[in-house]
C-alpha positions in Angstrom: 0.0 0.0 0.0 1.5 3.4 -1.0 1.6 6.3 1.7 -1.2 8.2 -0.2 -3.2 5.4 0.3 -2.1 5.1 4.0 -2.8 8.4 4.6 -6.6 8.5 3.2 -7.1 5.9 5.8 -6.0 7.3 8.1 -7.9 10.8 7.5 -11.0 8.8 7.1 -10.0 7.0 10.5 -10.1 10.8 11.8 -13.2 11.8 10.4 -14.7 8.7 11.7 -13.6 9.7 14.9 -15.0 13.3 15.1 -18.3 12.0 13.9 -18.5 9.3 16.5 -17.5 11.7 19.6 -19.3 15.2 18.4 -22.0 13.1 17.1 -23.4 12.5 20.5 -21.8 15.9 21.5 -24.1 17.8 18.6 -27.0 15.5 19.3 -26.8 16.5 23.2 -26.9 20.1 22.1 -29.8 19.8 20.3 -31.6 18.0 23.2 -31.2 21.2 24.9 -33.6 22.5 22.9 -35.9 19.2 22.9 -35.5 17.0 25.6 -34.8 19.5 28.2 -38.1 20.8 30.2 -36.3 23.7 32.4 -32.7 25.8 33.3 -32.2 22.5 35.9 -32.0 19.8 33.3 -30.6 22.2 30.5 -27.4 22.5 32.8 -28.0 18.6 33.3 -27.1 17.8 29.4 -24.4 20.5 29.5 -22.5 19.4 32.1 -22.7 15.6 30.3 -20.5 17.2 27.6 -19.1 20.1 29.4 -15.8 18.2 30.1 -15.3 16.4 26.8 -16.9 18.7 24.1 -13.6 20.4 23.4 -11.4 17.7 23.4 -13.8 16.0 21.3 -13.1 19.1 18.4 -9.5 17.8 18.3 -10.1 14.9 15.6 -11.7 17.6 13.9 -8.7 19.9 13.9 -6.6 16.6 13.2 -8.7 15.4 9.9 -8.0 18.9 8.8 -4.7 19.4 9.3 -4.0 16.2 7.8 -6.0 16.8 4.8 -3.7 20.3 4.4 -0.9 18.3 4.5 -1.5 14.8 3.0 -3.3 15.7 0.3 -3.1 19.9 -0.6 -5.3 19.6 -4.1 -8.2 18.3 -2.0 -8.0 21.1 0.8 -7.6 23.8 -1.3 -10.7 22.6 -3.9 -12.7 21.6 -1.0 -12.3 24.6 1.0 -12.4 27.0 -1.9 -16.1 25.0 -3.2 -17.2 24.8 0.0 -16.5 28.0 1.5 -19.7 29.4 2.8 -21.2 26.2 4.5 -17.2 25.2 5.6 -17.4 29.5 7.5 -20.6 28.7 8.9 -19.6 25.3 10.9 -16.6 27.2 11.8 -18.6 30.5 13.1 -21.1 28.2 14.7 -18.1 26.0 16.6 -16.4 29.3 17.6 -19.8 30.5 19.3 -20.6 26.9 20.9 -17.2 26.8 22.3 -18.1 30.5 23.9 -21.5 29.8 24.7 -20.6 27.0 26.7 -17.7 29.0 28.6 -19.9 32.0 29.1 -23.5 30.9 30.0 -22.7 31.1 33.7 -20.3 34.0 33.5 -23.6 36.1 34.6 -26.5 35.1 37.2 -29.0 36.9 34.6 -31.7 34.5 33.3 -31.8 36.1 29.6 -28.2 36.3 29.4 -27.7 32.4 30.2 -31.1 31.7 28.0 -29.7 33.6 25.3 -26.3 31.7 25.7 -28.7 28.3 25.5 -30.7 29.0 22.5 -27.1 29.6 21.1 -25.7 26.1 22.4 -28.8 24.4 20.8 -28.9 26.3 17.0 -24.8 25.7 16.8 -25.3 22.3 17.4 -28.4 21.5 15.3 -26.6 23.7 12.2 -23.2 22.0 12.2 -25.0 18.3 12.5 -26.9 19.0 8.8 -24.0 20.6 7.6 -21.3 18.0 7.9 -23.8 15.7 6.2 -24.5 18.4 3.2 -21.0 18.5 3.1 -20.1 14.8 2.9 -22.6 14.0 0.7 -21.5 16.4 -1.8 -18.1 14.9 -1.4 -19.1 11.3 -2.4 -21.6 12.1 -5.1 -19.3 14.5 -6.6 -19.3 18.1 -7.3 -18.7 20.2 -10.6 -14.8 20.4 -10.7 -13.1 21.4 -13.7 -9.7 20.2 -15.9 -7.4 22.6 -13.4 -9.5 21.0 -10.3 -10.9 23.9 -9.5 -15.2 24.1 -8.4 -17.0 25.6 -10.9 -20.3 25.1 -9.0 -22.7 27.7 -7.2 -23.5 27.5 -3.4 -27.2 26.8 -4.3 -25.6 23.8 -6.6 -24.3 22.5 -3.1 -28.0 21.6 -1.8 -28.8 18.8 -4.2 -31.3 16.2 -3.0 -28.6 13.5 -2.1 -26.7 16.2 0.0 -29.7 17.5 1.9 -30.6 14.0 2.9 -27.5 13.2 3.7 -28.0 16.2 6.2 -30.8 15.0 7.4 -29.2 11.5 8.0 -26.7 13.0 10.0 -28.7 15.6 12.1 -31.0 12.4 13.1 -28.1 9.8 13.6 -26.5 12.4 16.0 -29.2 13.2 17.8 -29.9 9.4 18.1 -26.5 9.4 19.6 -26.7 12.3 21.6 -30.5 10.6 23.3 -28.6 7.2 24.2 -25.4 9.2 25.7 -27.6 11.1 28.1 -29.5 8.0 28.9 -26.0 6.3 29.5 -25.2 9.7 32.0 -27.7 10.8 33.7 -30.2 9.6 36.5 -33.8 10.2 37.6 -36.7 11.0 35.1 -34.2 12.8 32.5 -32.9 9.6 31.7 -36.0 7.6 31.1 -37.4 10.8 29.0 -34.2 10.3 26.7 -34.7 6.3 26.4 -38.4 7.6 25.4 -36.7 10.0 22.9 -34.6 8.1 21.1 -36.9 5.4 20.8 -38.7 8.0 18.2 -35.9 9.6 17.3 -34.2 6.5 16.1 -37.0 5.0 13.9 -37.0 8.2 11.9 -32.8 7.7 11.9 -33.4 4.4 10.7 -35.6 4.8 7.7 -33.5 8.2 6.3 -30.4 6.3 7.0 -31.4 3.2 4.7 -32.8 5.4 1.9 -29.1 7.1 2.1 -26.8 4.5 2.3 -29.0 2.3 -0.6 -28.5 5.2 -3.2 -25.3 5.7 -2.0 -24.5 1.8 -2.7 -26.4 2.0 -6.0 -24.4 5.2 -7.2 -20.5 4.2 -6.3 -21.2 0.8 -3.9 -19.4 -2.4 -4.2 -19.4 -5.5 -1.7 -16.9 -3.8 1.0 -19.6 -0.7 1.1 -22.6 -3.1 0.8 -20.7 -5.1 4.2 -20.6 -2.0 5.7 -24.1 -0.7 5.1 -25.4 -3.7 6.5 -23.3 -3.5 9.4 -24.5 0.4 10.2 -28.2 -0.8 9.4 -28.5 -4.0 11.7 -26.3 -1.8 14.4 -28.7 1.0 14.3 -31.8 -1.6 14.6 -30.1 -3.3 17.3 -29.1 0.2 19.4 -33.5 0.4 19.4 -33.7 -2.5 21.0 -30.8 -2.1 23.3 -32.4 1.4 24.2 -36.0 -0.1 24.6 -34.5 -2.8 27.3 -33.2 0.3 29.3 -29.3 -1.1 28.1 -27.8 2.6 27.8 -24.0 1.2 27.4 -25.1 -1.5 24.8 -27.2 1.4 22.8 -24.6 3.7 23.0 -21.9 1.8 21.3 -24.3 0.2 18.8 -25.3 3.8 18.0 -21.6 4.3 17.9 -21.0 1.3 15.7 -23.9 2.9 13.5 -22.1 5.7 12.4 -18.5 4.2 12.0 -20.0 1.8 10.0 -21.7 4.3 7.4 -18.7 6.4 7.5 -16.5 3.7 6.5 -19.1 2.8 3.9 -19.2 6.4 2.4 -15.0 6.5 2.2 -15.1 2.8 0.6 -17.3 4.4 -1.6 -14.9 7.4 -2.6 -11.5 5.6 -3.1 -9.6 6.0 -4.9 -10.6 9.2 -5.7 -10.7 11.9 -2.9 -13.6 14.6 -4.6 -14.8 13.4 -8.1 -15.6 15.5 -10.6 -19.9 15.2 -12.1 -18.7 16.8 -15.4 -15.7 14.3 -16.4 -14.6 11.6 -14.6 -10.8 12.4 -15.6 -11.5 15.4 -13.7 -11.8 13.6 -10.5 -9.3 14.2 -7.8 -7.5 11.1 -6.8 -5.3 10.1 -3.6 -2.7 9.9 -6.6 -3.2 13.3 -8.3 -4.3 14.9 -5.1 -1.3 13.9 -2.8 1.8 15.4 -1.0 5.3 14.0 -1.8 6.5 10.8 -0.4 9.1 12.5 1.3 6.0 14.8 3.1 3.7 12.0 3.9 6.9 9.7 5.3 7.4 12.6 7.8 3.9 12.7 8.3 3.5 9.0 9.2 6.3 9.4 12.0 5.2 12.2 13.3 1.2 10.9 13.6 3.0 7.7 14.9 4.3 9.2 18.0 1.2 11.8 18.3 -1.5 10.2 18.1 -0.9 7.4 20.8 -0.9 10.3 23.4 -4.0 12.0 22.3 -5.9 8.5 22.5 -4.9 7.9 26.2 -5.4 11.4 27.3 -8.8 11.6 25.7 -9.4 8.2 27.4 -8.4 9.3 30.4 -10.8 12.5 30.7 -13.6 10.0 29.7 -12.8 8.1 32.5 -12.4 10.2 34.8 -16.0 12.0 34.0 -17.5 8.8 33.8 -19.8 9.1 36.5 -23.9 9.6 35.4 -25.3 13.1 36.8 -28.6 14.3 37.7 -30.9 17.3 39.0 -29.9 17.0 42.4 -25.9 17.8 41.4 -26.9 21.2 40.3 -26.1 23.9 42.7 -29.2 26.2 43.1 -27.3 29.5 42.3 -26.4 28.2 38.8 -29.4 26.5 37.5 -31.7 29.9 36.6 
């Protein structure tokens, strides 16, 4: 296997990563805004994610940074195409990250409600987006002979991307429902086993109608394996979620998504953005790559890196792991 094909693994690895960790991070966001009936239980699902949701952006920052460097065609064509939806993810992170810092910088209740509403619409926006995004990635986009989008922004939101938007706004907040089930106690917790028992269903069904015309377009029997893998995990987190088995549904909501990410990157290789108006168009792992000399350094340096992220990111888990409820909320910060 050549470095350039190393090296889209292991960017796919990353994405799969973000996607699996601010998956349940967006979809606890958005609960905020659905699952949560006052301030109390609002600071409830914050404080699930308050001491992870940052670290959690670090595979993000990774896949991109890797994607500069690995492969500088596909950055600069997927950045340049995607530049308005790419600026709003990134203005909506930016005021997450500060709406979750500052919401109890002031005792005033429409200072921390206005910080709330901005907690839930930064987390609901970036969840579609990423799936827009993605889709447009795999189906391909309008890229002409010097690799360069010749598309329009409206161009962007196609059928196939806006479902895959809606695939990933459900699947996440799927995730999000079994995460707070798997950390919290008392009636908030058996509200979210309630929730994601509708939410998934609806996950489900847009799911399968995304992943078949996914398979149809580009698939072949390694995709196929891993749509069937991401659909019978997905049925299978329901039932775990309906027997009240929050650590079985978590990572089988987990398994979900890793599964249909792998299946969409299956799907793109070898190319790494392909070109809808001539397939020699296309940009490639091949035509899209850094030098060998570049990726070798690469490889050592994300061989001695990443082993420290992992076990510092497993460590906060661990340490946080303990389920929260109502009663841990001090009575001067919960209005």
């Amino acid at each position: 296997m050549e470095l350039h094909d190393v090296w889209f693994v292991l960017i796919a690895v990353l994405w799969t990563g973000y996607f699996f960790l601010e998956g349940f991070d967006f979809g606890v966001g958005v609960l905020t805004g659905l699952l949560a009936r006052d301030r109390t239980e609002k600071r409830v699902l914050i404080n699930t994610i308050g001491p992870v949701w940052d670290g959690n952006e670090v595979w993000l920052l990774s896949a991109g940074g890797a994607t500069f460097a690995a492969f500088p065609e596909w950055y600069a064509t997927l950045f340049s195409g995607f530049y308005l939806p790419l600026l709003l993810i990134l203005v909506c992170l930016i005021v997450r990250g500060v709406a979750f810092e500052y919401r109890a910088k002031r005792p005033e209740e429409n200072w921390q409600r206005n910080w709330e509403t901005a907690i839930f619409w930064t987390s609901l926006i970036p969840a579609f987006l990423w799936g827009v995004a993605f889709g447009n990635i795999v189906h391909g986009v309008k890229i002409d002979k010097s690799f360069e989008y010749v598309g329009t922004l409206g161009d962007l939101f196609n059928p196939y991307a806006i479902l895959g938007g809606l695939v990933t706004l459900s699947l996440f907040t799927f995730h999000g429902t079994v995460f707070v089930g798997l950390k919290t106690v008392g009636d908030i917790r058996e509200r979210a086993r309630g929730l994601s028992l509708q939410v998934g269903p609806v996950a489900a069904v847009l799911a399968l109608v995304f992943l078949s015309w996914t398979q149809v377009d580009n698939g072949d029997g390694r995709s196929l394996t891993a749509m069937i893998v991401a659909v019978v995990a997905l049925v299978a987190a329901l039932v775990a979620a309906r027997a009240g088995r929050e650590g079985w549904a978590f990572a089988l909501s987990g398994l979900t998504i890793v599964a249909a990410v792998a299946m969409l990157f299956l799907t793109l290789f070898p190319n790494v953005m392909p070109s809808s108006l001539n397939e020699d168009w296309s940009l490639t792992v091949t035509n899209a790559s850094s030098s060998p000399y570049t990726l070798k350094i690469m490889t050592w340096c994300a061989g001695i890196a990443t082993p420290i992220v992992l076990l510092y990111q497993g460590w906060t888990y661990w340490v946080f792991r303990k389920r929260i409820g109502t009663h841990h909320i001090a009575a001067d910060i919960s209005h």
